[in-house]
N, C-alpha and C positions, 0 to 999 in steps of 0.2 A: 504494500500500500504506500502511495506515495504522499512524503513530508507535505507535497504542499497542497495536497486533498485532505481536508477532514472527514473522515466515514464517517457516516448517518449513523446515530443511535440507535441502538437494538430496542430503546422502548419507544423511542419515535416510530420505529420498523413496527410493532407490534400497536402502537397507537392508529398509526395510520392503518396495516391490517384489520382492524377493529371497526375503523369508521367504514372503509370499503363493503365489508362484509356484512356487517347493520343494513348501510346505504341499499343492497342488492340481496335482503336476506331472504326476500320470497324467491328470485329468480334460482339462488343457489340452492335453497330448501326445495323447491321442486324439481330442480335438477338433479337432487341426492337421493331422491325419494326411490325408484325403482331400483338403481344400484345398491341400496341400504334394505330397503323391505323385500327386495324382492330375493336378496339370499337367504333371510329371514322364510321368508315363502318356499321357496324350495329346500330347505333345511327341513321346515314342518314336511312339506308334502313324504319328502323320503322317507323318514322316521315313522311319520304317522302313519302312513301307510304301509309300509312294511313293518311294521310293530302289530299294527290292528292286524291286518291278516294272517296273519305269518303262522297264527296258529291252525287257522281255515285252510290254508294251501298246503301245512304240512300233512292234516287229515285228508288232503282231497286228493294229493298225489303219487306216485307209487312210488316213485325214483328221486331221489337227491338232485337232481342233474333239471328235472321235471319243476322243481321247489324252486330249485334259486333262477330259472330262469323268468318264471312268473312274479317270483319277486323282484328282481331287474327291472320287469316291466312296468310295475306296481311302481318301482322308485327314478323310471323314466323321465317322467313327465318334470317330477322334481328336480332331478340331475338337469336338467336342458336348460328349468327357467335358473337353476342358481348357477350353473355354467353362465347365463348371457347377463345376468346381474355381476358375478363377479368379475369380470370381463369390462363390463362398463364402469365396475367401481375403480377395476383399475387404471382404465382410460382415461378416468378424473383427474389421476395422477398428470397426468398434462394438460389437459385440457381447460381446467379451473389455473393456472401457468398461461397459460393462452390467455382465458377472459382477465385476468388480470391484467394483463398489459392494455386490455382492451378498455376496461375500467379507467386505468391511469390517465391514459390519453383520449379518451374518448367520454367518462365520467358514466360508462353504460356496460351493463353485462347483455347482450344479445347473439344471436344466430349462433346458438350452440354447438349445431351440426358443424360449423367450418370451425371451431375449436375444437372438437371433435377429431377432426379428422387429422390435426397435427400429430395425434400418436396412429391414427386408423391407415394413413396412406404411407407410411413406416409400420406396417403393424409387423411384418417379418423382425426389423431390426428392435421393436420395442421389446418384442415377447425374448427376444435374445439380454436386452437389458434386464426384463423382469425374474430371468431362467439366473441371470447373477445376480441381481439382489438377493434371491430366495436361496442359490446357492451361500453367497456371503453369511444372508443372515443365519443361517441351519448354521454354518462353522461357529459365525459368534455365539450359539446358544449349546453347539458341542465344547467351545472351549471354556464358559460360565460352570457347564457340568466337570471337567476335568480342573481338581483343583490346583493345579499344577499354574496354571491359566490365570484361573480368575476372571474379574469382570472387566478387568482395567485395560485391558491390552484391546480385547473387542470391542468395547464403549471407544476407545481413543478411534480407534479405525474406522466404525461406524460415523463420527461424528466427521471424519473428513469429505463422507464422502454423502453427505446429505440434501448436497444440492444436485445430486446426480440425474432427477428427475427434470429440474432448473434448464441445467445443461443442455435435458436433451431436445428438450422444448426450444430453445432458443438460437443454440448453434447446429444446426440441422445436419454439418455438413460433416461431425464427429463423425466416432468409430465408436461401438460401444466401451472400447478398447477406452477412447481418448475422452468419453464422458468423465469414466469415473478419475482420469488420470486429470481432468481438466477442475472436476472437482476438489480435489484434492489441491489443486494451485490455490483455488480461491479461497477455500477454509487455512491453509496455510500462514498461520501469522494472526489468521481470528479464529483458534480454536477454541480458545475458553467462553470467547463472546456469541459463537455459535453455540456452546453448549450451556449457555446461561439462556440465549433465544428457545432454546431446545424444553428448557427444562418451565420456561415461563408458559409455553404452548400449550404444554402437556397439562401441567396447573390449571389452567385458566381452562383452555376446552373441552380436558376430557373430564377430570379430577374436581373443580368444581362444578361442570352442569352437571355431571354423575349426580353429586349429593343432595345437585340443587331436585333435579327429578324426583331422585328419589322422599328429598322431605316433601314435596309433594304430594308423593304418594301416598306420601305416610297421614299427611293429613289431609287427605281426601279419605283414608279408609279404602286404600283400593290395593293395598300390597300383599294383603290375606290373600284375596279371590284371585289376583293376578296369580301369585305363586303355587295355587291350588290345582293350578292346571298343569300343573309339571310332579305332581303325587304321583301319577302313573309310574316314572323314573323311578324316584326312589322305591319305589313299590317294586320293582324289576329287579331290583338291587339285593343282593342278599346279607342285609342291615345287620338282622342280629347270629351272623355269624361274625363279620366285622367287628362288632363290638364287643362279642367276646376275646378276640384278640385285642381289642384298643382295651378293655378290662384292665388285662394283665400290666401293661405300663401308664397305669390311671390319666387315659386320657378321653375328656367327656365323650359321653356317646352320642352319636351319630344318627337324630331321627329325621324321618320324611319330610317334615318340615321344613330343616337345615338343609335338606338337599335340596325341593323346590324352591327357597328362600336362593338360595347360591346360582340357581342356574337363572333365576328371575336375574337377579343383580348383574350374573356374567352377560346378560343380553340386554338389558337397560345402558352397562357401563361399553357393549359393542354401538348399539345404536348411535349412542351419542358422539360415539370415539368416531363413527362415519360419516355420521349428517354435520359433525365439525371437521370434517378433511379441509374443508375450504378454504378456515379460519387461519389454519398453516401452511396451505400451501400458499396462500397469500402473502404471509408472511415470508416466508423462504424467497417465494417470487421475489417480494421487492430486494431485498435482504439482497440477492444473487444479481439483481441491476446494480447496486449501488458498489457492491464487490468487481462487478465487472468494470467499473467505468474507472473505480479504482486502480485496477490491473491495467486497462488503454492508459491512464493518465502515466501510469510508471514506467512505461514502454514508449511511451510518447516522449517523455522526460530522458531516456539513457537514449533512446537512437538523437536526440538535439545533442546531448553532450557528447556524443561522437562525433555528430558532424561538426 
């Protein structure tokens, strides 16, 4: 970064983030809607459906082979719509990067389809970036479990390379290759001030709407009946054999309520962690302008002082 640029504060970054996102909160909220409910949808469809039956198809068929292929079909229709839900929720990953800039200079989120299409008509080269993210991140969570490791070495790596989405959205003409390595330049020098942006995001959009929800719910009287519908699970679950071993090293036990209570919260705390995608990649967005121009200005600066 160069002396005679001053970088944009990370709570300006996050202020202005803030206003954008309020300013266009229907456009974005209806935009997140099918990519968020709709794996939610096909999560139900599979489960319920091959749960409910499973027991009518095993009485009804003669062969093993006969069973799962009727279940298959049963968890089709599921499979297909959370396939093209998660798919578009990943495509948000650029394409809210797109409206963003569209926002900036234009004061308007519109024509979604051609932001859209920023990761869609790369969609070969996006899915090879995504096949490394998911690669990446599976090592950072194998080397968390080896304590050898630890958290610190993946945490440091991950944060370099967190505008890789940024990247890919903006300089088109990368490699995936030279995304993450292009990444890496610009977090270079602002790593802790990325990992304090990182860590206010997380706070703010997942951590507290999470609670906010959920007091909500709480005081609406709606977190009984919501979580009652997930008793079927624990029911499945063979509780008090479990618990006879949690006994033995007195640790409380484990009933149907704590289980639907837990998977209520794990989908309250997904929901909101995806209808706020926006919230930060906005942030990153701007964040990764203000680093680039950063980057032109210091390269602009060393080729003058050569000549």
């Amino acid at each position: 970064m160069s002396k005679d640029r001053k970088a944009i504060s990370i709570w300006l970054v996050f202020i202005q983030g803030i206003k954008i996102y309020f300013s266009n909160i229907d456009k974005f909220f209806i935009y997140m809607l099918f990519p968020v409910f709709g794996q939610l949808l096909g999560l139900a469809l599979i489960f319920g459906l091959t749960i409910g039956f499973a027991d009518k198809i095993a009485s009804k068929t003669n062969s093993i082979s006969s069973g799962l292929l009727l279940i298959f079909l049963l968890a089709l229709p599921g499979i297909l719509i959370f396939m093209k839900a998660f798919w578009d929720y990943m495509v948000a990953y650029v394409a809210i990067n797109s409206m963003t800039e569209g926002a900036v200079t234009t004061g308007k989120v519109y024509d979604f389809q051609s932001h859209r299409e920023v990761a869609t008509r790369r969609g070969g080269k996006y899915i090879l970036l995504l096949a490394a993210v998911g690669i990446l991140s599976l090592l950072a969570v194998l080397c968390c479990i080896i304590p050898v490791f630890g958290l610190i070495p993946p945490l440091i790596l991950w944060i370099y390379f967190i505008l890789v989405f940024q990247v890919f959205t903006f300089e088109q003409e990368l490699s995936v290759k030279d995304c993450f390595r292009r990444s890496f330049d610009l977090v270079k020098g602002n790593w802790a001030r990325a990992f304090i942006l990182m860590l206010v995001l997380w706070f703010f959009s997942i951590y507290i709407i999470t609670m906010g929800v959920t007091v909500i719910f709480d005081y609406l009287h709606i977190n009984e009946p919501l979580s009652s519908l997930f008793d079927f699970i624990g029911k499945s679950i063979p509780l008090s054999y479990l618990n006879r071993i949690l006994a033995h090293i007195n640790v409380q036990e484990i009933t149907i309520n704590m289980v639907s209570t837990a998977i209520l919260t794990s989908i309250i705390g997904m929901i909101t962690s995806e209808l706020t995608l926006p919230i930060r990649s906005i942030c990153w967005t701007l964040w990764y302008k203000d680093l680039s121009l950063g980057v032109v200005a210091t390269k602009n600066i060393k080729k003058h002082r050569k000549e």
